[in-house]
Each structure stands twice: as C-alpha cells, then as structure tokens.
N, C-alpha and C positions, 0 to 999 in steps of 0.2 A: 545641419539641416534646419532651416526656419520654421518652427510653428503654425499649421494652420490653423486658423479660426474652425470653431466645428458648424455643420451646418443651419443649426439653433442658435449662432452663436446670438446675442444680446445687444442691446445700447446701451453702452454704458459713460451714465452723464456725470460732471465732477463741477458742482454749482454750488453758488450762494443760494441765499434762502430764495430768491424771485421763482427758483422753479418748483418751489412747493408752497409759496402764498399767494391765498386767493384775497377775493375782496376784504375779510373779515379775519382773518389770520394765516398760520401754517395750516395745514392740510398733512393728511397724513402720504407717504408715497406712492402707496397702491391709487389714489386718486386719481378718477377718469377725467378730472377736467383740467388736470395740471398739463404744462406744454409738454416736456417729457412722455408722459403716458399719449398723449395725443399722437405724437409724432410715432410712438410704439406701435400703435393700433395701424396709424397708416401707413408702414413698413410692413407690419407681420411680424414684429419682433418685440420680445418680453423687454422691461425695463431695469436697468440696474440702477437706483439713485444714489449718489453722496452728495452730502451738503448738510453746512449749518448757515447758522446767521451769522451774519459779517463778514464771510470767510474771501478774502482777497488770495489771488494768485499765489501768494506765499503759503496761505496757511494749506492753498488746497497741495501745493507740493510737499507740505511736512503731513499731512495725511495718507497720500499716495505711499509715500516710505514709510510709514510709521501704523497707517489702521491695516491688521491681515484679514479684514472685508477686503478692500479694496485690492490687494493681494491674489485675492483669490477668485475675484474678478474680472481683472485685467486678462489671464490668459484665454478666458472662452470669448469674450467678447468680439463682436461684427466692426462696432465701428465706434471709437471712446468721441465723445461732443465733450469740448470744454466749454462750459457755462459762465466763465469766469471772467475776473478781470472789470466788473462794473464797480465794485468795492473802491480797487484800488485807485480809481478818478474821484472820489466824493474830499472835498475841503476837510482836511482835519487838523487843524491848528493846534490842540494838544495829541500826544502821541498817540496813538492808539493803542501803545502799551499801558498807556495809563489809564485806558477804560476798560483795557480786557483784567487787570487787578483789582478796581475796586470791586468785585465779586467779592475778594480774599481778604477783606479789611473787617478788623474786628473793632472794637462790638458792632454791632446793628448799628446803634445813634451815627458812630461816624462813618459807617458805611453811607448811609441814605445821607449825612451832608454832604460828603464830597462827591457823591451821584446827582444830589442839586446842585452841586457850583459844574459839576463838570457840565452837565441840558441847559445850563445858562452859559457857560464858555462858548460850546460848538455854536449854535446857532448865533452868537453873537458877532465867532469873529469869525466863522466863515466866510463871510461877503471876500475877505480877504483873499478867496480862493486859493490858497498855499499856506502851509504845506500842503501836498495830498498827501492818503495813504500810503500810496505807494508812487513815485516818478517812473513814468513811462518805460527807462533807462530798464531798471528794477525788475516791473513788470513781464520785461521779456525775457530778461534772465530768467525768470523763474519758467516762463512757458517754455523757454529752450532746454530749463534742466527738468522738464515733467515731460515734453519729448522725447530727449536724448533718455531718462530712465526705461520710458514703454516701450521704445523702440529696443532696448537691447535684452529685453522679455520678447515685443512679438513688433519686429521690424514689418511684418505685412499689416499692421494697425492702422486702418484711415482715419485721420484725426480732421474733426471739426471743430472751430474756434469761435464762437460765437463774438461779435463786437460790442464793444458798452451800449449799453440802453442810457434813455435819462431817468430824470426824477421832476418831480413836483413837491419836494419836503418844504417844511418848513424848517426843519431839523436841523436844514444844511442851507438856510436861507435859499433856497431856489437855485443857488448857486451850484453851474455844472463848467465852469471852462475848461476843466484838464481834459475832457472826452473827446475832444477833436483830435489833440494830439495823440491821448493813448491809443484813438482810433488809430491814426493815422500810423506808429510806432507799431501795432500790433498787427496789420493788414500789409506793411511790410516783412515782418519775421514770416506770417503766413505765406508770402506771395515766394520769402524764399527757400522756404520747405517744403512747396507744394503742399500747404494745408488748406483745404476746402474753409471756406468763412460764412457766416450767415450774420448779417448787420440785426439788432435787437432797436436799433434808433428810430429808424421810420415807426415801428408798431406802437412806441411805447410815446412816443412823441407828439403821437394823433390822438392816443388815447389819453393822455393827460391833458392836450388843450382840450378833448370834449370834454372831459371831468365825470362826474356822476358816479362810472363804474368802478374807477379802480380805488383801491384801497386808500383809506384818509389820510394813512401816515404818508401819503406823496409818494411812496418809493415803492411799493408793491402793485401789483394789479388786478384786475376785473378779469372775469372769465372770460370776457370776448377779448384783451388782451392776450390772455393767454392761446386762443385760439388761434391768431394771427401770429405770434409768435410762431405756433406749432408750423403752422403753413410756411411760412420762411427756416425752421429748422429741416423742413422735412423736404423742402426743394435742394436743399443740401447736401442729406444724409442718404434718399433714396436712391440716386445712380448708384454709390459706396455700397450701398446692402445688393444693389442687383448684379453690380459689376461682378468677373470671375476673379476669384481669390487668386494670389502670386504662387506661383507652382513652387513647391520645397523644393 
C-alpha cells in the first residue's frame, strides 16, 4: 500500500542558496519575501527549505540520503520542487573540489593565498566556458537518482523541477553558455517522467538587464525577482496541491 500525503502535507523545496538570497545576502527561511515562502502563502501550505550555497544537483542528492531533516520530511510532504541544477551550468575551470577544501587548509596565511589565486583563476578563465560544474550528462543522472529514491518512499510525490536561471557575475565573467543545454537536457528527463517544470530564465533574465534590484554579486536577486519567480513557481505547483491525491 503506497503512502499518502496527509492533508497538511508541506512544500517541500531542495535548493541552492537563490532561494533564500535576497538583495543584500542570505535571509533566513522563515522569510516572507523569499520565492519559496511566497509560493507557500499562495497554496495554503507551510514551507519546508533545504539549501546551502553552491549546492549543485550532486550535492543536493548526497543530502537527500545523508541530512535525517530531510528524512523526515520527505514523507509528509504535498509536493517536493526541485530548485536546483543552476550551479551545475556556471564555468569552473578549476575543480570545484578544490574550492570546497580550501576551507580545510592550514595555517590561515596559506589558506587566504590560495583563496586569492583561486578569485583570480575563476573569473579569469572562465570566458572559456568549460569545464562546467557539472555536464548536463551528470546532471540528470543525479535528478533521476533523487527521483528514483522519493519515489520508492512515496511514489504518489508530484515533483517540480525548476530550470536554470542566469546570472550577471562578474565572478564567472558573465559567462553562461552551458544553460541552454542543461536546459534543454533537463526538460527532456522532465518531459519523460511526467515531471511538472517551471523555467527560472525569463524572470531572472529581465531582471538582470534592468539591473538596480538584484544583488551585486550578479548571481542572486531583488525582491521583485523573487516575486516573479514565485508566480511562475506557483503556476506549477498549484494544480499538484489541489489535484486529488493517488488512491492507496
């Protein structure tokens, strides 16, 4: 007998940081202006967030098995939105193992040097657009093994996939070419799961050539970003919350 959802059941989001930075930094969860809480409000339904910074389609599948938040989440949940997958399109020319370890480098002095050669690498040789974080290839493997796990917890789970946004960094010289494909890569695996999609490109894309609101480091956004974001999440998500759940 399959698990239903309870009638409370939640949103539960599995994002990088875009859905809890506002103009000026992180923001904390419970926050009313972030798209998540936005898109909750206009369902009727409480929020469940997970996310860090940087977190690419990989890391959010070794959280899914690995945080027992997330655990303990997944079975009440309405309808899980994946938030992800914008990470793994951005130019990273050195590995991105080797930014998530200078954290762990001792002393200090050579920590903070090799954290300046690395802010003068990336934006240097980004232009180059390859490697990315993650190859498109990659990418979907992991959405299909973050599927294939919820699904054999609670196979009645409507999944949303949200698509890459852009960016305005300087960080990553401006540079966005892998997003067409991973679009294009990840709106096929959707299309043949039957998983509901909401494009993050149009909102983020108009709101960066206006400029002004969103956040300076290029890659986050303004509250009216966020707001449009919600409206496109929430044209997604809301048939999913009204529709009648799959009969045990």
């Amino acid at each position: 007998m399959s698990p239903v959802s309870p009638p409370d059941g939640h949103l539960l989001v599995l994002s990088d940081s875009l859905a809890y930075y506002g103009p000026t930094g992180g923001l904390p969860a419970d926050d009313p202006r972030i798209w998540p809480n936005l898109v909750g409000a206009a369902v009727g339904r409480d929020v469940e967030l997970f996310g860090r910074i940087g977190w690419t389609t990989r890391d959010v599948w070794w959280a899914l098995t690995q945080d027992p938040r997330i655990w303990a989440a997944v079975p009440r949940a309405r309808v899980l939105v994946l938030a992800i997958g914008g990470m793994d399109t951005l130019p990273s020319p050195l590995p991105t193992a080797l930014r998530e370890q200078i954290r762990y480098l001792r002393p200090g002095r050579l920590r903070q040097l090799v954290r300046d050669a690395y802010g003068w690498a990336q934006p240097t040789f980004a232009p180059l657009g390859w490697p990315v974080a993650l190859p498109a290839r990659v990418t979907v493997e992991y959405l299909e093994k973050i599927r294939d796990a919820v699904s054999t917890i609670r196979p009645d789970l409507p999944i949303v996939l949200c698509l890459p946004s852009t960016h305005d960094s300087e960080y990553y010289a401006r540079v966005h070419t892998a997003r067409a494909g991973h679009t294009a890569a990840m709106r096929r695996w959707a299309t043949h799961h039957d998983v509901v999609t909401a494009d993050f490109y149009p909102a983020t894309a108009r709101w960066f050539a206006a400029g002004g609101e969103q956040n300076p480091d290029g890659i986050h956004w303004g509250f009216s970003c966020h707001r449009d974001i919600a409206d496109e999440v929430t044209r997604a998500v809301a048939p999913l919350v009204a529709s009648p759940r799959l009969a045990p």
